[in-house]
C-alpha positions, 0 to 999 in steps of 0.5 A: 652784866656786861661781862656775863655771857651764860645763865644756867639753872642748876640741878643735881641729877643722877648718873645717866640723867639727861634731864629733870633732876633737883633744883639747886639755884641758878649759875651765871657765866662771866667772862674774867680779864687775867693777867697778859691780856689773857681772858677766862671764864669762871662759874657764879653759883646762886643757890636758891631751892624755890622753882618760881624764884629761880624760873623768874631770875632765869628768864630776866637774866637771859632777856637782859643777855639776849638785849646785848646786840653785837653778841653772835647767836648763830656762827659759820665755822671754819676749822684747817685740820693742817694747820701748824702741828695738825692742832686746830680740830683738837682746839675747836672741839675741845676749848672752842665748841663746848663755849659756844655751847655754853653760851647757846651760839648755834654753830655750823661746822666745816673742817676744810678738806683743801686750800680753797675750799672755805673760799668757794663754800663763803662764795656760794653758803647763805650767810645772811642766816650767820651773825659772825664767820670764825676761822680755827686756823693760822694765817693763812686760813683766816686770809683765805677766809677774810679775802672769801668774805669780802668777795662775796660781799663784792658779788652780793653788791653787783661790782666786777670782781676783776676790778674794784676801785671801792670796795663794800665792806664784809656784811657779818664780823670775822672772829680769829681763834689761833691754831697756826704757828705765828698767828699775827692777827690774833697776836694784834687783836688780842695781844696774846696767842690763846684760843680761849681769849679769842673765843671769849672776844667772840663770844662777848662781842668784841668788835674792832673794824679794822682796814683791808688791802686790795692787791691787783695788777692792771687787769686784775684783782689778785685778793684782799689781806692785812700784809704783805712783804716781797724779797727776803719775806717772801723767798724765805716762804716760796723756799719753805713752801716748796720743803713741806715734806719738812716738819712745820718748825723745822722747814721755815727755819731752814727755810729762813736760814737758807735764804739768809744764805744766799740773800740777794736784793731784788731790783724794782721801782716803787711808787706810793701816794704818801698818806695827807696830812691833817693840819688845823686851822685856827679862825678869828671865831675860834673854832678849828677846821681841819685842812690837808697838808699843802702840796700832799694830794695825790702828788705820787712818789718814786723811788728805784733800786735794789731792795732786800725786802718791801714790807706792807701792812695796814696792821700792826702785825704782833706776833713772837717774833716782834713783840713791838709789831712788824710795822709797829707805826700803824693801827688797825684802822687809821686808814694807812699803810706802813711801808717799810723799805730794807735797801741793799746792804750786807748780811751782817747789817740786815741781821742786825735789822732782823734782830732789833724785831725780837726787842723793843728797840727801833728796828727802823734806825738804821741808815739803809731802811726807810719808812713811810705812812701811804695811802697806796703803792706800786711794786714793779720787779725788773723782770729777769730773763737769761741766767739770771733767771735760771739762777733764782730758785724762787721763780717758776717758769713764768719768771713770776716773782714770790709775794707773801700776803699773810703767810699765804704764797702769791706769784706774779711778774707785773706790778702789783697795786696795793691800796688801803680801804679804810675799816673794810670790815669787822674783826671780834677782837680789841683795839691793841692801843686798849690792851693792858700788855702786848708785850711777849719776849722771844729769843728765836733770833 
């Protein structure tokens, strides 16, 4: 019965009937694993023309049903019409909603009419009458959407939302069903970019905790997110921002292509916690206790220079691109962060660094990159004034740098503060570690 998500009883009606109708039997729902790590789901028909019988096996399946605990009945849902090629309404309405239905899951429906607009909804909607929140959307939406639910958990606790050192988790499970265009948290947590595979995961009840980002700057809180990436990540998205009047496909790759062109290293100073070690210790009564690595605890690290890109993600972060992950060293709730460090070198090197993504080669064996496993890390641009400034065509008029935060545009000029939080809140989804494949092959480089 686990993979059993719907009990119906089947009838023959006529045409134009509602209603009533002559019982056939009853038909079960179940959630089927295809290949690829692809779900569907497929129809059981019990043919049975006893009413009793049929009543009896109805209401015994659906106590049975009705007892799985993590299963939604109720869910928040947030559709980006704008999204990749305008696809998320027709999506939700034409694969998402009629399981939902199926499954007898109420649903609450809001297509986002601006960017913000399910942030300010999460900060004031009642959410205790939701079991779960879902985004049809890309990145971008669902980091809106789980940045949202996380504040809200912040101001529902009392805390400074300006300032949070630990923060609450998020009270209800986010579930990611894909509709943008690279959609990395639903390669991560499904291994497959597919809009019935997610909806299936919600529906059963999949969920994974997965570790959260804090961005800040020494006066403020900036928002929550899975990744980020500053220099070459995030000029190529402040270029293709600024290009919307470009089909979607069309300006990210000229915007990839541009920047590529005129690649430039940004110079800044990173400091990070390295992430302690456990060790274990063996006794005389031969049991093992687990101990930090000497000389590890909060002993901060620095380093200065120029640097093509800073990546930083407490996921994995799967997609097309990067059938292995961007950060393919971390988990989605070891309580790390990978830090990835691209040094300055020449177009021809980085390409080649670029192109490692799209196979399953190490894209970190190269002598310019280094990688380390963090706990927290501070990013601080040397901030350019004079020519230089007037020169780069990423910076406004603050002189405020670009970030990518889950494909989402974020500028600032001061240092911005990075820290994990462990497991900070619930995604409907699987553990990638679990999947029978994430592998997807792509030739876009």
């Amino acid at each position: 019965m686990k993979d059993v998500f719907s009990v119906k009883l089947k009838r023959r009606r006529f045409a134009g009937r509602k209603k009533g109708g002559t019982l056939l039997g009853i038909t079960i729902f179940k959630c089927l694993n295809k290949e690829e790590n692809k779900l569907t789901d497929c129809a059981i028909h019990l043919h049975n023309l006893s009413e009793d019988h049929c009543q009896l096996w109805f209401r015994h399946l659906k106590e049975i049903l009705n007892g799985f605990q993590n299963r939604p009945k109720s869910l928040k849902v947030f559709v980006n019409p704008s999204s990749h090629k305008r696809e998320a309404t027709h999506i939700y309405y034409e694969k998402v909603a009629p399981l939902f239905k199926l499954a007898d899951i109420k649903t609450d429906v809001t297509v986002t009419e601006y960017e913000g607009h399910a942030l300010s909804l999460l900060k004031e909607c009642e959410l205790q009458v939701f079991d779960g929140v879902v985004c049809v959307g890309g990145d971008g939406s669902v980091s809106e959407v789980a940045h949202g639910l996380l504040l809200r958990a912040q101001m529902d606790a009392g805390k400074d939302t300006d300032y949070v050192s630990k923060p609450v988790r998020a009270p209800i499970p986010l579930g990611v069903v894909p509709a943008g265009t690279t959609n990395i948290l639903a390669h991560t947590l499904y291994g497959i970019k597919h809009a019935v595979t997610a909806t299936l995961h919600i529906i059963m009840g999949h969920i994974q905790a997965v570790d959260v980002c804090t961005f800040s700057t020494p006066s403020k809180l900036l928002r929550f997110g899975f990744s980020a990436m500053f220099g070459f990540g995030a000029r190529t998205l402040a270029l293709a921002e600024k290009l919307r009047w470009m089909p979607s496909s069309q300006r990210k790759d000229f915007a990839f292509i541009k920047t590529l062109a005129d690649l430039k290293p940004e110079e800044c100073e990173l400091s990070f916690l390295p992430l302690q070690i456990l060790q274990e210790d063996s006794h005389d009564d031969g049991k093992k206790k687990e101990r930090m690595k000497k000389g590890s605890k909060d002993q901060w690290q620095k380093i200065q220079g120029h640097f093509l890109n800073v990546s930083i993600m407490a996921i994995p972060c799967l997609c097309s691109m990067a059938p292995r992950g961007l950060a393919p060293n971390t988990r989605l709730n070891n309580g790390s962060m990978a830090l990835i460090v691209v040094q300055n070198t020449s177009r021809t090197e980085f390409i080649k660094h670029l192109k490692r993504y799209t196979s399953v080669k190490n894209q970190f064996n190269f002598p310019f990159v280094e990688t380390y496993t963090v706990r927290e890390v501070k990013v601080k641009p040397r901030l350019k004034s004079g020519p230089d400034a007037k020169e780069d065509v990423c910076l406004n008029a603050e002189g405020n740098y670009p970030w990518n935060i889950d494909g989402d545009l974020m500028k600032e000029a001061s240092e911005v503060h990075v820290r994990v939080h462990p497991q900070l809140i619930d995604l409907y989804g699987v553990n990638t570690d679990d999947l029978e494949s994430s592998q997807v092959t792509c030739n876009c480089i």
